[in-house]
C-alpha positions in Angstrom: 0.0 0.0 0.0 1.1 3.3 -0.9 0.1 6.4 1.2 0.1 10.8 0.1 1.8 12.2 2.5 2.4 16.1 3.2 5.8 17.2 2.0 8.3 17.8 5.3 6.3 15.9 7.7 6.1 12.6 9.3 2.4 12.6 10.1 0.2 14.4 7.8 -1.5 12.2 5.4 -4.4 13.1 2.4 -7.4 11.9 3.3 -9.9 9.6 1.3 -12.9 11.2 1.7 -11.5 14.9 0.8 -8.2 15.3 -0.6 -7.9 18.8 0.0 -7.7 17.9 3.8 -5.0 16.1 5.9 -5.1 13.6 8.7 -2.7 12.2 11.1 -4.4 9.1 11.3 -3.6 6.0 8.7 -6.9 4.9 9.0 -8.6 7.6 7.2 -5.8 8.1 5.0 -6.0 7.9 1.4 -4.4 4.4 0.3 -3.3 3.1 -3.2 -2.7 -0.8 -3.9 -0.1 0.2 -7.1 2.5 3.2 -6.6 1.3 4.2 -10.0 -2.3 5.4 -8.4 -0.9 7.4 -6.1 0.9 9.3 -8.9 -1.6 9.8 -11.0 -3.7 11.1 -7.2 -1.2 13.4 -6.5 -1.4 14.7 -10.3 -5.0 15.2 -10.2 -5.2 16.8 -6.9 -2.3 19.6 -8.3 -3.7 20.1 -11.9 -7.4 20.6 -10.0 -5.8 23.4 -7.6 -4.3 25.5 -10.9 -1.1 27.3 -10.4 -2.6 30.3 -8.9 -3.0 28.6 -5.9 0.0 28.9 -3.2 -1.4 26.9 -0.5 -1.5 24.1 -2.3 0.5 21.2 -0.2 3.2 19.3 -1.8 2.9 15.3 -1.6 5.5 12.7 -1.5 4.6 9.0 -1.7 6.0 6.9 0.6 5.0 3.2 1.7 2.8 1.7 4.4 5.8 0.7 5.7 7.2 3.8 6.1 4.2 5.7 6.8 3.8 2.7 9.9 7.2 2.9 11.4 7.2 7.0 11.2 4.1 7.3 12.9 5.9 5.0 15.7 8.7 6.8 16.6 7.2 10.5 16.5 6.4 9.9 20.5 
């Protein structure tokens, strides 16, 4: 499973039911069985924001792994 997660943190995830928000918690995270969905997620949500748009949060995909043992270790 792959997992959007906010550029520069450890814990901030996209959520499933509204990308344009972020949650801290895996279980309402957006997930993606291929790496290749999540790419073409994170290039929807940046073409539907336009380039006008500063706010717009960066994404980097990262692994369920990843995402698991990050989320671990913040404490």
């Amino acid at each position: 499973m792959f997992y959007l997660r906010v550029k520069g943190t450890k814990n901030q995830f996209m959520r499933r039911d509204n990308p344009y928000e972020v949650t801290s918690d895996l279980s309402e995270a957006a997930t993606y069985e291929r790496q290749v969905h999540a790419v073409s997620r994170k290039q929807v949500y940046k073409a539907s924001l336009g380039t006008i748009d500063r706010s717009m949060k960066k994404f980097d995909i990262i692994t369920e792994e990843v995402a698991k043992y990050e989320l671990a270790n913040i404490g």
